[in-house]
N, CA, C, O and CB atoms as a CASP TS submission, in Angstrom:
PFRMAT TS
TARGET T0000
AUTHOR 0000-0000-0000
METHOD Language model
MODEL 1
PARENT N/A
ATOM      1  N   UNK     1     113.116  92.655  97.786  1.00  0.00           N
ATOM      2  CA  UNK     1     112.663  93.850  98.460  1.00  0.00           C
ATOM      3  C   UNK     1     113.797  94.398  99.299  1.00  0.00           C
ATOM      4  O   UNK     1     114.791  93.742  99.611  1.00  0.00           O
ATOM      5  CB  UNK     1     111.423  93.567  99.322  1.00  0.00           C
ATOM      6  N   UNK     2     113.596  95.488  99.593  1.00  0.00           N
ATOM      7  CA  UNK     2     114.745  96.241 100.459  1.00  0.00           C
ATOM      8  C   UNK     2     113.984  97.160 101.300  1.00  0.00           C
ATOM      9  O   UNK     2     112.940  97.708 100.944  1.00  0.00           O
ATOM     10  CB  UNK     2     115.904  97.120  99.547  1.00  0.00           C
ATOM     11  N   UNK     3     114.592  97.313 102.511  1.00  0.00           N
ATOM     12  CA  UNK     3     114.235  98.173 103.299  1.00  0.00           C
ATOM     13  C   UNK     3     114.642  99.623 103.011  1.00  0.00           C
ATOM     14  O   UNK     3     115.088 100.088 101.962  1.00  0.00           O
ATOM     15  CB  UNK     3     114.622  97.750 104.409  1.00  0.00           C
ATOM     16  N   UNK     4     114.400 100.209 104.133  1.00  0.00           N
ATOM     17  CA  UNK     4     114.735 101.928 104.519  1.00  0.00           C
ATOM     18  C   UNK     4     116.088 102.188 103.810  1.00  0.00           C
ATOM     19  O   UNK     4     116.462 102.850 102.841  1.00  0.00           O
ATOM     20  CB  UNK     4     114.964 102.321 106.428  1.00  0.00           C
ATOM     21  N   UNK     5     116.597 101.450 104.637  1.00  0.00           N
ATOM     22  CA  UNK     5     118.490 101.780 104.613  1.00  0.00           C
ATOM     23  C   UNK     5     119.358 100.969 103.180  1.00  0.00           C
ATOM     24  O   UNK     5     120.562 100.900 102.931  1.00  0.00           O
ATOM     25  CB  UNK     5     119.383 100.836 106.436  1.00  0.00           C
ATOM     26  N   UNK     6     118.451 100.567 102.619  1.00  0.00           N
ATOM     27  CA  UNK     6     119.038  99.520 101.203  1.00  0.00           C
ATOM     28  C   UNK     6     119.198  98.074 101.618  1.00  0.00           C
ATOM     29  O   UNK     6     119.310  97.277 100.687  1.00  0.00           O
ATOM     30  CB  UNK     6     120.731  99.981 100.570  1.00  0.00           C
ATOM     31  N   UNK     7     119.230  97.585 102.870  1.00  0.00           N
ATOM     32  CA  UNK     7     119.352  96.474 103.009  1.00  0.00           C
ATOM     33  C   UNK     7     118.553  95.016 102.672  1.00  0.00           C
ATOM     34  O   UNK     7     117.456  94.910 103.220  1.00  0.00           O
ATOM     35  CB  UNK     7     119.516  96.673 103.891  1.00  0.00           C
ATOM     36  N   UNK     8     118.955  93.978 101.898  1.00  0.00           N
ATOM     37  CA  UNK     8     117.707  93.477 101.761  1.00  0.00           C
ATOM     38  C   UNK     8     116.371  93.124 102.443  1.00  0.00           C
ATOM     39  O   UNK     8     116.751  93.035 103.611  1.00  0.00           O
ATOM     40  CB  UNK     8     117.948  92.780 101.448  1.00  0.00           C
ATOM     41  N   UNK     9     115.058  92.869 102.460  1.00  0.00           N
ATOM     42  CA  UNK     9     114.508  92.384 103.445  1.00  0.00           C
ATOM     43  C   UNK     9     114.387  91.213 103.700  1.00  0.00           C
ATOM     44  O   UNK     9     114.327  90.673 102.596  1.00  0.00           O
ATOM     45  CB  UNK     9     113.662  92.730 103.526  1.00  0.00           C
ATOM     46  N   UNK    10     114.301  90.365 104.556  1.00  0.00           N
ATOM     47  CA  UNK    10     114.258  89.390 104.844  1.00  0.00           C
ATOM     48  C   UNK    10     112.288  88.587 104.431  1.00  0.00           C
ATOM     49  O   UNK    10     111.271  88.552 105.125  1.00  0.00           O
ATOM     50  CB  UNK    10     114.930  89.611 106.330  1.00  0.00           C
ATOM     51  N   UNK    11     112.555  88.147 103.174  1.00  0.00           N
ATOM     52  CA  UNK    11     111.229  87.697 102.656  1.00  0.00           C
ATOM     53  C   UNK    11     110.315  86.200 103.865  1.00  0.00           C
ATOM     54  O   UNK    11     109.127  85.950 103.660  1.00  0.00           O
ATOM     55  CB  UNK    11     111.739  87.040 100.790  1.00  0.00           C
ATOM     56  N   UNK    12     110.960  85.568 104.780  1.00  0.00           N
ATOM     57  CA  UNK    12     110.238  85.231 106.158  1.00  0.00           C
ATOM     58  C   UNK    12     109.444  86.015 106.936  1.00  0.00           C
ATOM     59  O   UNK    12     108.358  85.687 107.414  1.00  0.00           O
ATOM     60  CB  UNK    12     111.040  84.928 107.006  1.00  0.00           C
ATOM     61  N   UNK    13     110.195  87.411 107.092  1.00  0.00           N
ATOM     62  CA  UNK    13     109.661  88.220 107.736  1.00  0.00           C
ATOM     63  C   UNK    13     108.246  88.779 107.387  1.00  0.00           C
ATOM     64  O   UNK    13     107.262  88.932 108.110  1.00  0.00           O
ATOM     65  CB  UNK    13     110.497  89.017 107.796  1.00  0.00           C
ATOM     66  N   UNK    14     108.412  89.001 106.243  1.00  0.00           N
ATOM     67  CA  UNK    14     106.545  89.093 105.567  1.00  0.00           C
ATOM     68  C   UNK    14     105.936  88.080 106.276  1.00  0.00           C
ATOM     69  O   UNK    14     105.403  88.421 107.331  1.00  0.00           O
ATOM     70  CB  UNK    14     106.175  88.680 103.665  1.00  0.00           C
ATOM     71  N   UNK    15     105.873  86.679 105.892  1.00  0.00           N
ATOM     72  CA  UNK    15     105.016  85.607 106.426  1.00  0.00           C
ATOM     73  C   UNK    15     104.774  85.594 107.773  1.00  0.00           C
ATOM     74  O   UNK    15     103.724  85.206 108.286  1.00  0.00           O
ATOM     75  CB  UNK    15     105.498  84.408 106.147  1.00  0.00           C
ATOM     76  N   UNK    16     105.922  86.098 108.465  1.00  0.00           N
ATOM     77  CA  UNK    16     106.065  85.820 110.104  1.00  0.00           C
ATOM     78  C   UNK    16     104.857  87.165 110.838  1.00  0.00           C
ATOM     79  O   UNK    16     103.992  87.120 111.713  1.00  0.00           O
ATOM     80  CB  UNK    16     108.202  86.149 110.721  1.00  0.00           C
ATOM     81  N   UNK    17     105.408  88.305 109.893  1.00  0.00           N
ATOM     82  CA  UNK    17     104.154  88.994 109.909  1.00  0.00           C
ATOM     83  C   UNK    17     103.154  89.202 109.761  1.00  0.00           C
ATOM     84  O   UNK    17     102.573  90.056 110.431  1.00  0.00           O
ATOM     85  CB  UNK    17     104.043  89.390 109.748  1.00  0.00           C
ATOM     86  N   UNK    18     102.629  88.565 108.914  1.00  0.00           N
ATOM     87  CA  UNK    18     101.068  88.434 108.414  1.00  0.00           C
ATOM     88  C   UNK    18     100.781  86.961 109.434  1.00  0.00           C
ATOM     89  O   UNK    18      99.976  87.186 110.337  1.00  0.00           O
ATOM     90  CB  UNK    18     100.844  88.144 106.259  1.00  0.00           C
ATOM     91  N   UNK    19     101.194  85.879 109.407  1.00  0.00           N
ATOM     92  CA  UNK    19     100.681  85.667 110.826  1.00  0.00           C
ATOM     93  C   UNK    19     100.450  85.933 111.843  1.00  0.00           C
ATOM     94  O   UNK    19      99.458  85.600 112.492  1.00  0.00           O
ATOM     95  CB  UNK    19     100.861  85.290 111.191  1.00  0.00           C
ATOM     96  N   UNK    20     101.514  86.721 112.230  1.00  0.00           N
ATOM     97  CA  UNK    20     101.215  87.407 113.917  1.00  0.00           C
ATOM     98  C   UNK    20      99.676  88.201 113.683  1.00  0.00           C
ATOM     99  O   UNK    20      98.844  88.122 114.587  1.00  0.00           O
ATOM    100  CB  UNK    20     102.750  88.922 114.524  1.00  0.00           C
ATOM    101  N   UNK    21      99.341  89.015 112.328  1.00  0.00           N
ATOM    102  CA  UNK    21      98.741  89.577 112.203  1.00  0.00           C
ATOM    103  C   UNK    21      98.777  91.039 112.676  1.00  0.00           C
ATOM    104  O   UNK    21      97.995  91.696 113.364  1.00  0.00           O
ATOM    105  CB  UNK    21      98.118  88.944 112.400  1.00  0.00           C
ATOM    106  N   UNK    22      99.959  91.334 112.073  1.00  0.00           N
ATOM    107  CA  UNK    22     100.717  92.594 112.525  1.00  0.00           C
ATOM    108  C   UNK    22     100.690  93.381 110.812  1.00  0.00           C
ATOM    109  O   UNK    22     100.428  93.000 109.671  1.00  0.00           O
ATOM    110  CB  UNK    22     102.628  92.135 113.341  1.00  0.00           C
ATOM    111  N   UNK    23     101.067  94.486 111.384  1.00  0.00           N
ATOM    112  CA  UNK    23     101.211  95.258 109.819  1.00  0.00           C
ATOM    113  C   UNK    23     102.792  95.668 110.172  1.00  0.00           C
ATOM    114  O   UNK    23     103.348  95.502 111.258  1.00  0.00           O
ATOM    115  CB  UNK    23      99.906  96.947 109.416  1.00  0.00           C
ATOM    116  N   UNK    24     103.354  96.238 108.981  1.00  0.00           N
ATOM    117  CA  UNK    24     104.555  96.648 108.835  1.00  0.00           C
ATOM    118  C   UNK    24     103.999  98.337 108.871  1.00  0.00           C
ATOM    119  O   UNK    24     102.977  98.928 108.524  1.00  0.00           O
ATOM    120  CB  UNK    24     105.385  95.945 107.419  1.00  0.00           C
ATOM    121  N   UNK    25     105.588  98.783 109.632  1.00  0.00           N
ATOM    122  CA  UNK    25     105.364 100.771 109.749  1.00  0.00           C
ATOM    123  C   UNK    25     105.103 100.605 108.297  1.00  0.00           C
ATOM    124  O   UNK    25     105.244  99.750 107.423  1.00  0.00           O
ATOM    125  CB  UNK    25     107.050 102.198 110.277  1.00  0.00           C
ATOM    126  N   UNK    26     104.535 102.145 108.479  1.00  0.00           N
ATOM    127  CA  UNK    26     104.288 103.188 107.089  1.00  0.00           C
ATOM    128  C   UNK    26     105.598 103.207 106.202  1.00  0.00           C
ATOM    129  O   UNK    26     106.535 103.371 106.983  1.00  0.00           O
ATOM    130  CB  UNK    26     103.964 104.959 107.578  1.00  0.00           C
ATOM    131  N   UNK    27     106.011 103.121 105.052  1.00  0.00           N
ATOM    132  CA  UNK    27     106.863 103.030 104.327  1.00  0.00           C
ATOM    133  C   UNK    27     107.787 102.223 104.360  1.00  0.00           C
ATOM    134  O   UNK    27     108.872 102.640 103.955  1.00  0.00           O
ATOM    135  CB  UNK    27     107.189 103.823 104.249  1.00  0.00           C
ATOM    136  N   UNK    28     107.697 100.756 104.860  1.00  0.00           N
ATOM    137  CA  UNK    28     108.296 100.126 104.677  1.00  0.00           C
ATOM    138  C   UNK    28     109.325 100.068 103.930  1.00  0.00           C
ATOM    139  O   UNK    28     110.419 100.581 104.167  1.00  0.00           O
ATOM    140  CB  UNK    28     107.812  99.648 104.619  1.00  0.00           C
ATOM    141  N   UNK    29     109.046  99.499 103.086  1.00  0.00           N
ATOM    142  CA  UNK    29     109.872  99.070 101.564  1.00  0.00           C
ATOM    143  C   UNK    29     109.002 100.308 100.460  1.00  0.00           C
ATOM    144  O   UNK    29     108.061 101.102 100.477  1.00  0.00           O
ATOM    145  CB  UNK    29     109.437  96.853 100.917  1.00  0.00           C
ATOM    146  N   UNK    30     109.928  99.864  99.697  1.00  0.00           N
ATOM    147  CA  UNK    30     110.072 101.224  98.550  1.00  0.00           C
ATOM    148  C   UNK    30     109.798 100.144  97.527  1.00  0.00           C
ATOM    149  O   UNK    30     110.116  98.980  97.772  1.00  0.00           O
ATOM    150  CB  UNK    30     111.834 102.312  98.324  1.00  0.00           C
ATOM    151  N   UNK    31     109.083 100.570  96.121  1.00  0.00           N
ATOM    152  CA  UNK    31     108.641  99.589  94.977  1.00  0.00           C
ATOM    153  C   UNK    31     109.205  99.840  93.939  1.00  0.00           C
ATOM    154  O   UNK    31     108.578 100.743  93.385  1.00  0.00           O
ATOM    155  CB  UNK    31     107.324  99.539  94.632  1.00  0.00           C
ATOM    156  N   UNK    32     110.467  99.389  93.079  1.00  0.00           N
ATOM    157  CA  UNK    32     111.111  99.607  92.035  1.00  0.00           C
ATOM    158  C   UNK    32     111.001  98.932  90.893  1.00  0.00           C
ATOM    159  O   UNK    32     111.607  97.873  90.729  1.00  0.00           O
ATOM    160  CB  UNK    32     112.093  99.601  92.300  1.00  0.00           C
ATOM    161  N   UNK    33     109.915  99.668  89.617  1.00  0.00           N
ATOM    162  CA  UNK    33     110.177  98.833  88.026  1.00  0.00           C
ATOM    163  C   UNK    33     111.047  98.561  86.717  1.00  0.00           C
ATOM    164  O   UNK    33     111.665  99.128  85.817  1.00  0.00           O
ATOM    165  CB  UNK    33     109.471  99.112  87.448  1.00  0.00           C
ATOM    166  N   UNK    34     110.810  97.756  87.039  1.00  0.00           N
ATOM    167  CA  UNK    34     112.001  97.566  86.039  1.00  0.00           C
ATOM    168  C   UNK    34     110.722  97.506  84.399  1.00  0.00           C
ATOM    169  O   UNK    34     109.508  97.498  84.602  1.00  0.00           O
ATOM    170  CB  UNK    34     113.222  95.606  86.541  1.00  0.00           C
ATOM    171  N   UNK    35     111.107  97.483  83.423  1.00  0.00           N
ATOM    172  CA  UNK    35     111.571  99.050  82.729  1.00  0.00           C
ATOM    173  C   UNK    35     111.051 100.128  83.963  1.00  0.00           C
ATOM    174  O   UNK    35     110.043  99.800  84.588  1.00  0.00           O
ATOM    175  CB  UNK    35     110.554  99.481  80.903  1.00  0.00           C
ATOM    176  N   UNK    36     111.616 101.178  84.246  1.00  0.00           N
ATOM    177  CA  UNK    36     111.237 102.462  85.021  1.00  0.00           C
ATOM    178  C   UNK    36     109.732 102.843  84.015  1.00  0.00           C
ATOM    179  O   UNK    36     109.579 102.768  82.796  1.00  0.00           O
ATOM    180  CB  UNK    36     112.760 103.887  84.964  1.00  0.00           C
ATOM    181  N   UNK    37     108.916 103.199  84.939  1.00  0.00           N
ATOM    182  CA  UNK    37     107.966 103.724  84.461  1.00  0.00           C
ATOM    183  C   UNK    37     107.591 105.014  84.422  1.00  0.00           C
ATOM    184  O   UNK    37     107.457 105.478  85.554  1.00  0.00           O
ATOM    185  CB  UNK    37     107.282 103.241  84.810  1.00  0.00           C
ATOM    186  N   UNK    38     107.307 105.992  83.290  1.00  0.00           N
ATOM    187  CA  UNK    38     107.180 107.026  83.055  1.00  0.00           C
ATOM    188  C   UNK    38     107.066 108.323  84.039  1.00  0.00           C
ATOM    189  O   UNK    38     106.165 108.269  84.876  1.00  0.00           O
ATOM    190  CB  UNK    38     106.400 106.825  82.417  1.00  0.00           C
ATOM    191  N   UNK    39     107.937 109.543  84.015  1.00  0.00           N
ATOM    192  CA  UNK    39     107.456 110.288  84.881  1.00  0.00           C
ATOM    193  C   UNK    39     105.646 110.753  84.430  1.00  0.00           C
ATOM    194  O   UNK    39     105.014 110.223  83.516  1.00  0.00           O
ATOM    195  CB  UNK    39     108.592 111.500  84.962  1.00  0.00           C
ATOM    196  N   UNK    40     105.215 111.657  85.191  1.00  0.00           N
ATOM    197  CA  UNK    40     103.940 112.245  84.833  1.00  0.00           C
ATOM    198  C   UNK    40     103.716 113.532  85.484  1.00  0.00           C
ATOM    199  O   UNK    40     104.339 113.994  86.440  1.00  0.00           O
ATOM    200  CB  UNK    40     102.846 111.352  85.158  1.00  0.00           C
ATOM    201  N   UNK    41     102.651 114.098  84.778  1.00  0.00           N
ATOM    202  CA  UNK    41     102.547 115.749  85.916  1.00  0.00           C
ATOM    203  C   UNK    41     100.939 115.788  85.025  1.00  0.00           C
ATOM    204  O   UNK    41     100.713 115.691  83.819  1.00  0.00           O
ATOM    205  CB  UNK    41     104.240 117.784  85.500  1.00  0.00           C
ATOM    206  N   UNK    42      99.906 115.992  86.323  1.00  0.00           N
ATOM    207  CA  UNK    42      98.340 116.028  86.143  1.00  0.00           C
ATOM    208  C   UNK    42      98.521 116.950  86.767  1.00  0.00           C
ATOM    209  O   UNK    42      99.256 117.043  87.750  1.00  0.00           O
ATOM    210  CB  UNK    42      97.243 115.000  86.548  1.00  0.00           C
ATOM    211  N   UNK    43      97.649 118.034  86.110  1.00  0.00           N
ATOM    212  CA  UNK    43      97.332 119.216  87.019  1.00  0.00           C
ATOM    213  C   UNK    43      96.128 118.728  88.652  1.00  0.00           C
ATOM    214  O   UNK    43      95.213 117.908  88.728  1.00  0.00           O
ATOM    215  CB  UNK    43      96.421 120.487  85.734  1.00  0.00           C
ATOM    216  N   UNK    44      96.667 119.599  89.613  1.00  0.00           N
ATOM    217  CA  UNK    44      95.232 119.004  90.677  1.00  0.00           C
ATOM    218  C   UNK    44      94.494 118.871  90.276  1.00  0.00           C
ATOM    219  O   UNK    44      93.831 117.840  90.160  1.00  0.00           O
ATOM    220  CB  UNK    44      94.595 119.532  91.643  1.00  0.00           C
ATOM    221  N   UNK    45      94.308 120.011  89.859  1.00  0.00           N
ATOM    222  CA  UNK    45      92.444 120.424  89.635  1.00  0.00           C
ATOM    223  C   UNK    45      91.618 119.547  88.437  1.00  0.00           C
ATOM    224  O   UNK    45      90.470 119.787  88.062  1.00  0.00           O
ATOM    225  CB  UNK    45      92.234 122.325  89.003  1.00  0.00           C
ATOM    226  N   UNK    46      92.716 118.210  87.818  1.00  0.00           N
ATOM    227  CA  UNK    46      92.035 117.539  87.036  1.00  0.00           C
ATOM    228  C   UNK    46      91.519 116.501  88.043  1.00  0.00           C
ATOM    229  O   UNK    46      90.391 116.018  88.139  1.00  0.00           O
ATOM    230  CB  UNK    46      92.794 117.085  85.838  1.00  0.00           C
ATOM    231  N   UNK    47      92.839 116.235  88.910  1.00  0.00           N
ATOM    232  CA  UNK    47      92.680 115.012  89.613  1.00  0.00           C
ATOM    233  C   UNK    47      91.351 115.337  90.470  1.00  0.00           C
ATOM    234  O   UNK    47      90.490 114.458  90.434  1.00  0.00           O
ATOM    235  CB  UNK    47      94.051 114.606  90.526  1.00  0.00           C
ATOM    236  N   UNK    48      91.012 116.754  91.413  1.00  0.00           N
ATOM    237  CA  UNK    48      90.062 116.883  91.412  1.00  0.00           C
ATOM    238  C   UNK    48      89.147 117.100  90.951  1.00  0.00           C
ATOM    239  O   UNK    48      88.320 117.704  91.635  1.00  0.00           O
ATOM    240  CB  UNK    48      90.052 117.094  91.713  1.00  0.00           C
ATOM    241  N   UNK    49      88.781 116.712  89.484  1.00  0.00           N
ATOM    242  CA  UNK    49      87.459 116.673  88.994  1.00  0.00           C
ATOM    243  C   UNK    49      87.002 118.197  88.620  1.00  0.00           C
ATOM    244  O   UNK    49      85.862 118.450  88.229  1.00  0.00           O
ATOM    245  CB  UNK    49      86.511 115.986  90.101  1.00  0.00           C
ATOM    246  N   UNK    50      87.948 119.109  88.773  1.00  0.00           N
ATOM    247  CA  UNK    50      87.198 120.857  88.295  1.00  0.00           C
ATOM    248  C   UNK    50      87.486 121.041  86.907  1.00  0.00           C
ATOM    249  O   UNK    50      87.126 122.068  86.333  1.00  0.00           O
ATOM    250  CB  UNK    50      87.979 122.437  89.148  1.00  0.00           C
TER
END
């Protein structure tokens, strides 16, 4: 995992966190697949159901 700035994260730090029983800020880490997975484009108005 990597943070904000590219740096790795320190995988303790998860555990150390979920004990304290703390959450991590909003956007932590970023989620990258390997194969890359497909772009896509849904119109709204499907996603909303019209």
């Amino acid at each position: 995992m990597r943070v904000r700035d590219g740096e790795p994260f320190e995988i303790a730090r998860i555990f150390r966190t979920i004990a304290a029983g703390a959450l991590f800020p909003y956007k932590t880490t970023r989620h990258f697949f390997e194969p890359r997975l497909p772009d896509t484009a849904i119109p709204l108005a499907q996603l909303k159901g019209a």
